[in-house]
C-alpha positions as CSV (number, residue, x, y, z in Angstrom):
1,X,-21.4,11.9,25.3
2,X,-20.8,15.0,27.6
3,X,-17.7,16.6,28.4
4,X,-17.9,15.6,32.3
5,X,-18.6,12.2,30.9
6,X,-15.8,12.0,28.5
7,X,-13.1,13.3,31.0
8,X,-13.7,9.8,32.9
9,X,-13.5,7.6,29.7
10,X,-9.2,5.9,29.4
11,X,-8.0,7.4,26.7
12,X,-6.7,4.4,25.3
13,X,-10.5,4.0,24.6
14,X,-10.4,6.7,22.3
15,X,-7.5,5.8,20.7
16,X,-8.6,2.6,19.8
17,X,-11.9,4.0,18.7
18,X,-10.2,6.3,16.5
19,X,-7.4,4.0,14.8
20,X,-6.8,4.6,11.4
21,X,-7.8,1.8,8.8
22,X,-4.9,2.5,6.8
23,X,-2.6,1.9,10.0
24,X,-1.4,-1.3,8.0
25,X,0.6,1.2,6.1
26,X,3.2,0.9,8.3
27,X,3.0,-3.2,7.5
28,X,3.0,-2.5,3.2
29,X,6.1,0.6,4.1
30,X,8.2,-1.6,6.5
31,X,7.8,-5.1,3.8
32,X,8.4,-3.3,0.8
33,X,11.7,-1.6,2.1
34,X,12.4,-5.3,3.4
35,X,12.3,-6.6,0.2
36,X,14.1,-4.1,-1.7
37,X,16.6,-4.4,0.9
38,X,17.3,-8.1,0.0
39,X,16.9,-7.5,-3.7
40,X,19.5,-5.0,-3.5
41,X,21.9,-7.4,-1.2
42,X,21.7,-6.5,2.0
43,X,20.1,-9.3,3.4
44,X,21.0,-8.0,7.1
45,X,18.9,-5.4,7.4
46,X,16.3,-7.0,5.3
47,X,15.8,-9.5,7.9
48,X,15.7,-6.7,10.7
49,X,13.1,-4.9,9.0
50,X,11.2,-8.5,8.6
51,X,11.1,-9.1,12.2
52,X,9.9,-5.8,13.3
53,X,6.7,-6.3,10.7
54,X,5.7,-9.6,12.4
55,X,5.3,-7.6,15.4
56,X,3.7,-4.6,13.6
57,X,1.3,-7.0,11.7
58,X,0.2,-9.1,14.5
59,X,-0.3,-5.6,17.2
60,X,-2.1,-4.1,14.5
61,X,-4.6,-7.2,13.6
62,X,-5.0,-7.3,17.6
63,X,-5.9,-3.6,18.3
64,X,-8.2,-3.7,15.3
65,X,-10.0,-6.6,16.2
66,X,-10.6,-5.1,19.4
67,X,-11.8,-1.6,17.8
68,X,-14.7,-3.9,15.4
69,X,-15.7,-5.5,18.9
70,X,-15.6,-2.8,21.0
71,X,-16.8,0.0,18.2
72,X,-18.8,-1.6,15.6
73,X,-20.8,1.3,14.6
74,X,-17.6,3.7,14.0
75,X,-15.2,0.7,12.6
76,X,-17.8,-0.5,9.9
77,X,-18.9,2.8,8.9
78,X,-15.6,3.9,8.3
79,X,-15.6,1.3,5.8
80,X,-18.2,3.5,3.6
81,X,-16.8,6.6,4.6
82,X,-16.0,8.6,1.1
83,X,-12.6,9.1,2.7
84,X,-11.8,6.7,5.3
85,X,-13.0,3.5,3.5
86,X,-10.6,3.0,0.9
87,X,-7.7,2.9,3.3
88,X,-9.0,-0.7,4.6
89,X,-7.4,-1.7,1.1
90,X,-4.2,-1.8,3.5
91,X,-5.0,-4.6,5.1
92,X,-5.1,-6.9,1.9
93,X,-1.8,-5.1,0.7
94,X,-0.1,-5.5,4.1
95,X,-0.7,-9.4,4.3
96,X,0.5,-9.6,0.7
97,X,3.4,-8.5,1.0
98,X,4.0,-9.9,4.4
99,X,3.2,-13.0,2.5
100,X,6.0,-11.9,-0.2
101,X,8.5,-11.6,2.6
102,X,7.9,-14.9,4.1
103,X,8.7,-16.4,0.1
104,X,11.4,-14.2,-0.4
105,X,13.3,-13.8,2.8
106,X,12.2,-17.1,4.7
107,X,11.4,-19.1,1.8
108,X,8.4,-20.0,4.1
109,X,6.0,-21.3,1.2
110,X,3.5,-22.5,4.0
111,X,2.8,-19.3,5.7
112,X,3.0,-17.2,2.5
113,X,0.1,-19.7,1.2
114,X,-1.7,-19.2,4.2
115,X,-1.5,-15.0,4.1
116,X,-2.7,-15.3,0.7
117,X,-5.5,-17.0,1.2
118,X,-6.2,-14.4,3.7
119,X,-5.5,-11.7,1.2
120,X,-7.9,-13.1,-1.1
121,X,-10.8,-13.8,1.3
122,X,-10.1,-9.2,2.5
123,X,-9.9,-8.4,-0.9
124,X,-13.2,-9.9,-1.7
125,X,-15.0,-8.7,1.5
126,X,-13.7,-5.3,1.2
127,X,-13.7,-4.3,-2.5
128,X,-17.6,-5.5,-2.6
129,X,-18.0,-4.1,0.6
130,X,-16.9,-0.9,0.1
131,X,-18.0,-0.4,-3.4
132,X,-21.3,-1.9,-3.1
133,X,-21.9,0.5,0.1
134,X,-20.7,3.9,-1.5
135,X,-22.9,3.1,-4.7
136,X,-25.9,2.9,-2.3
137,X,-25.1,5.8,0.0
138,X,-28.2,8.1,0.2
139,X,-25.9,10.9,0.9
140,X,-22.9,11.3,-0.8
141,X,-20.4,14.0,-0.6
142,X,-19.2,16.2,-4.0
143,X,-16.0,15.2,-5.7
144,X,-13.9,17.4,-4.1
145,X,-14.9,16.4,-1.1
146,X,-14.8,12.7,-1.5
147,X,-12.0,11.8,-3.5
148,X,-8.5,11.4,-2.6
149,X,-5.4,9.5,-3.4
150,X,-6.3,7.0,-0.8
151,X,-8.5,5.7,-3.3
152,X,-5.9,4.0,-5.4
153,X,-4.8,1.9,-2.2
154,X,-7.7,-0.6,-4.0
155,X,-5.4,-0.9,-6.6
156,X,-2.3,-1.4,-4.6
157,X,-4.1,-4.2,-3.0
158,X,-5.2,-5.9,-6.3
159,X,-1.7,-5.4,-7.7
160,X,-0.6,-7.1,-4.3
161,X,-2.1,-10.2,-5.0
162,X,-0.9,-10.2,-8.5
163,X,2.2,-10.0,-7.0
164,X,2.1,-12.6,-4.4
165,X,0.3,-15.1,-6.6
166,X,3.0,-14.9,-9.5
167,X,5.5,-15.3,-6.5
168,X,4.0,-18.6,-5.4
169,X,3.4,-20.0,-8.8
170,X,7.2,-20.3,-9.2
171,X,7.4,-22.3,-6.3
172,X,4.3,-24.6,-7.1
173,X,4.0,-27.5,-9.8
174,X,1.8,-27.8,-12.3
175,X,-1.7,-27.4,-12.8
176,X,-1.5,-24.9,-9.6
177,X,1.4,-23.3,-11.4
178,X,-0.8,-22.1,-14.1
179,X,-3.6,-21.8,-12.2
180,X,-2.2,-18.8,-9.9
181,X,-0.2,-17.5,-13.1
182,X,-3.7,-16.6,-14.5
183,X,-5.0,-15.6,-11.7
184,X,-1.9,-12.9,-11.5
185,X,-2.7,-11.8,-14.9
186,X,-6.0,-11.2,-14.2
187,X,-5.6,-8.9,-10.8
188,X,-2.5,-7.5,-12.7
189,X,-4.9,-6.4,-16.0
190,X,-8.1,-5.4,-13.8
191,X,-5.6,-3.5,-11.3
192,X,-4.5,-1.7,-14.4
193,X,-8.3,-0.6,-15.3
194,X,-9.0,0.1,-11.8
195,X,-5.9,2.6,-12.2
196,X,-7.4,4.1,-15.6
197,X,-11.1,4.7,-13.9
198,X,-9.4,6.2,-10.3
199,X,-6.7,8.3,-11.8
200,X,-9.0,10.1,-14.1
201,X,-11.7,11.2,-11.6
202,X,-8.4,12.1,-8.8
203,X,-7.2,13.9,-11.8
204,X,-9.8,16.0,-12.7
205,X,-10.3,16.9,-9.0
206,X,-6.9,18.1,-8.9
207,X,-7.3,19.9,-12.5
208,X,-11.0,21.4,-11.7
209,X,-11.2,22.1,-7.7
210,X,-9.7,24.4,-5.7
211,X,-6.7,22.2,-3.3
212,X,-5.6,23.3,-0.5
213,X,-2.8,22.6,2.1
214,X,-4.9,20.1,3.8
215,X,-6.5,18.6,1.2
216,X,-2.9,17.2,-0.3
217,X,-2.8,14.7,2.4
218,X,0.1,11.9,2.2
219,X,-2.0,9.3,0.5
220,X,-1.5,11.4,-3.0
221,X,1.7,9.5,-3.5
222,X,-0.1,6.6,-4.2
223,X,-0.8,7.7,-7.2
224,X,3.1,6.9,-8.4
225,X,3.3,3.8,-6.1
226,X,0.0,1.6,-7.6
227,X,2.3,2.3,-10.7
228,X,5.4,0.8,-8.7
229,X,3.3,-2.2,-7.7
230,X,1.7,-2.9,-11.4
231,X,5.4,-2.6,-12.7
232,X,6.3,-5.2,-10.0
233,X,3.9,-7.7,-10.7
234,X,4.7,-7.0,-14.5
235,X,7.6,-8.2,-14.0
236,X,7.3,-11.3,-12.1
237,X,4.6,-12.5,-14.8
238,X,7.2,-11.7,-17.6
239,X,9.6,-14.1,-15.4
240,X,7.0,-16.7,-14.8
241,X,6.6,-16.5,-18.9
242,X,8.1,-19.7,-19.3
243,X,5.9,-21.6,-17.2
244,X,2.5,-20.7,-19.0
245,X,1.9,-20.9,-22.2
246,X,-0.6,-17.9,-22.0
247,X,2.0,-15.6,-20.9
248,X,4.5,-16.6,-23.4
249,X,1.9,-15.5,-26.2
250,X,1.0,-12.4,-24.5
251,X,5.2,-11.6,-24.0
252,X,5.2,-8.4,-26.2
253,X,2.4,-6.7,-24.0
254,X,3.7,-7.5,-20.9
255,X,6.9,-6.5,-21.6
256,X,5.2,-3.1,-23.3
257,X,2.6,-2.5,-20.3
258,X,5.7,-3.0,-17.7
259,X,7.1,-0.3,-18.8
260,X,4.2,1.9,-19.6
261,X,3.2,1.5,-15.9
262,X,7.1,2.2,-14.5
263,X,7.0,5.3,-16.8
264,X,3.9,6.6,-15.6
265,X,4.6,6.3,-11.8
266,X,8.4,7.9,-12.9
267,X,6.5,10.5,-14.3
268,X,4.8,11.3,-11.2
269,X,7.7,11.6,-8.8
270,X,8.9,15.4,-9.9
271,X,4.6,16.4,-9.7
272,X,4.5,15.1,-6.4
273,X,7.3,16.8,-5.2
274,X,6.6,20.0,-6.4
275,X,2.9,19.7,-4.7
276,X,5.2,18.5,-1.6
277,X,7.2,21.9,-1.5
278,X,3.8,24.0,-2.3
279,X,2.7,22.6,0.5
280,X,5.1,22.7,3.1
281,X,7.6,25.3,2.1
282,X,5.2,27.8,0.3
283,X,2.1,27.1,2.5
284,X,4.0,26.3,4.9
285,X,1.8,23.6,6.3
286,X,3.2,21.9,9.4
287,X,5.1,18.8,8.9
288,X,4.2,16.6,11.6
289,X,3.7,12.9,12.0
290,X,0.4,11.3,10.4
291,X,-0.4,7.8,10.1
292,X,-1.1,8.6,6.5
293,X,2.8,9.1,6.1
294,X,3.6,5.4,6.0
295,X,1.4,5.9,2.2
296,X,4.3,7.9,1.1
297,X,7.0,5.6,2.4
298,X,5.6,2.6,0.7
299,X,6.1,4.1,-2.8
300,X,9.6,4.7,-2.6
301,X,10.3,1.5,-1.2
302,X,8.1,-0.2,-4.3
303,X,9.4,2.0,-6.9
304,X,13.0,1.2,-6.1
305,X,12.2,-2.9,-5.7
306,X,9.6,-2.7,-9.3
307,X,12.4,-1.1,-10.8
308,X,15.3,-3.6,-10.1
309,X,12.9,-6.4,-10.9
310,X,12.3,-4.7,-14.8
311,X,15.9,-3.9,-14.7
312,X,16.0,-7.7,-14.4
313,X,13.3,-9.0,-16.9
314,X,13.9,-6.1,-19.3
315,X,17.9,-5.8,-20.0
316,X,17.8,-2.0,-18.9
317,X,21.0,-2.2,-16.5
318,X,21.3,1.7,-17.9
319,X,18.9,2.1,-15.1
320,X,20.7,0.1,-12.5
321,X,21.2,3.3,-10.3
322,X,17.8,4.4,-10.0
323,X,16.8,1.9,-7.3
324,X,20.0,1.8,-5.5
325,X,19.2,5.8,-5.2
326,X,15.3,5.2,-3.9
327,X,16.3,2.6,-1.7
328,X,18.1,4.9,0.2
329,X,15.5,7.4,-0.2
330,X,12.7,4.9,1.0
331,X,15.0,4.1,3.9
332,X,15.8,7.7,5.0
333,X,11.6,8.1,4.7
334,X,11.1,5.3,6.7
335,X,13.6,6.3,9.6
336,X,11.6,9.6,9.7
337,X,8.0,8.1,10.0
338,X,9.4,5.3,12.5
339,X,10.5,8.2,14.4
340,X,7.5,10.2,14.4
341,X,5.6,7.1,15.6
342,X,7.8,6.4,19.0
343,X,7.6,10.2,19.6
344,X,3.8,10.2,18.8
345,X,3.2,6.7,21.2
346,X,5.4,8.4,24.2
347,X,3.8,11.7,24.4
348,X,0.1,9.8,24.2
349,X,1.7,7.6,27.0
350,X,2.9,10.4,28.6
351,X,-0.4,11.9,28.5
352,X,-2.4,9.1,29.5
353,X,-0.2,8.3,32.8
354,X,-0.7,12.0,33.4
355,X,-4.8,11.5,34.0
């Protein structure tokens, strides 16, 4: 397209040709604040933040419905994009937990059946998708150039699921009961080797490759929160323990792999903020709103809900501060990105009404 015939295109158009996949951030940031909000007791505010992700969920599904219709080629070859693909993984994480609010805040075991169904039938369509079509690739980039913390969001989205099922499996009678408790030890076990075969190649890229500013994009603190999400759904199998027999048996490691996976994401958070101050303060790379923030958000949020749910299966109430602290943390983070997103929508409707 030329520049004469660009000028006359709406730039709506654009922007909807060139929404972010991993836009649905905002949905997995916004419920998991929500939830550790009414974990932590303040149901108020929970319920606040609940509302707003209806609407946030259901624009979002709109405008990228619209995008697949209106451009196919760019919205399904993002989803084999080396870098842009693995950020679908939002989706499925988004209606998870959207499903985990309607349990947990609505008690709405209907709707949160219904979003997990959904969950299930994007997680299967995307991971073979997007797997299948970056294996077949004729051209692929290098390492360096293809791998980023994004990646992990296909474990967040596996964990997700872990997550919800264990949630509904305490609501259900039996055989459906076991049924989804297996289910959530499966996506909780394969979410944990997903973790092992990601982590090692991100790791290695950070060990053996020139980084850069840019290349440190938000996404990298996914790498503590798929951690926060396995130590989450950890923890709700341990609770469910007395409901399956195969859980009981396996007590021991859960209780041991809970806390292997809360250590490791703990483990991160001093890493990541030293990269964070490389990056902004030495480097002084320019802070300014991304979509890709809302992948930071969510792993403060998760860390300090996965933390007061171990607290609660595992007798540590030595830890009891720790998510009271993140909480607040997660919510300042949040504030900021919610922010950055009216001020980014009014100057692009500012903009617009200007042509």
């Amino acid at each position: 397209m030329t520049e004469v015939s660009r000028a006359n295109v709406p730039q709506s158009r654009f922007a909807l040709a060139e929404l972010p996949l991993a836009y649905f951030g905002m949905v997995m940031a916004t419920g998991i604040v929500s939830i550790a909000a009414q974990l932590l007791g303040r149901p108020l505010l929970s319920r606040g933040l609940f509302a707003l992700n209806l609407v946030a969920y259901a624009v979002l599904c709109v405008l990228n419905v619209l995008r697949a219709l209106r451009h196919r080629q760019r919205f399904f070859g993002d989803l084999i994009d080396h870098l842009r693909g693995p950020g679908s993984f939002t989706i499925v994480a988004a209606t998870s937990i959207l499903g985990s609010q309607f349990l947990l805040l609505d008690g709405n075991l209907r709707v949160a059946g219904a979003l997990w169904i959904a969950a299930v039938v994007l997680w299967l369509t995307l991971t073979y998708t997007i797997f299948a079509g970056l294996t077949i690739k004729r051209h692929k980039p290098t390492l360096d150039q293809g791998i980023n913390g994004a990646w992990l969001l296909a474990v967040v989205a596996t964990q997700s699921i872990a997550a919800l099922s264990a949630l509904l499996a305490s609501h259900l009678g039996q055989p459906i009961r076991l049924e989804l408790n297996f289910l959530a030890l499966s996506m909780w076990l394969w979410g944990g080797m997903l973790y092992i075969w990601m982590m090692s190649l991100i790791f290695y890229r950070y060990t053996f490759f020139t980084l850069e500013p840019g290349d440190l994009s938000p996404p990298y603190w996914i790498n503590m929160g798929a951690m926060a999400i396995s130590t989450f759904s950890g923890s709700l199998l341990i609770l469910n323990s007395p409901d399956a027999p195969f859980l009981l048996s396996l007590l021991p490691f859960l209780k041991g792999f809970t806390v292997f996976y809360w250590a490791t994401g703990t483990w991160w958070i001093p890493m990541l903020i030293v990269l964070a101050l490389w990056r902004h303060v030495y480097r002084r790379f320019p802070l300014r709103y991304d979509p890709m923030y809302w992948s930071a958000v969510f792993p403060l949020g998760m860390y300090a809900a996965s933390t007061e749910r171990m607290i609660q299966v595992m007798g540590v109430g030595f830890l009891s501060f720790v998510p009271r602290v993140f909480f607040y943390i997660a919510l300042a983070a949040w504030s900021m990105a919610f922010i950055g997103l009216t001020v980014d929508l009014l100057r692009r409707t500012r903009r617009a009404a200007a042509q």
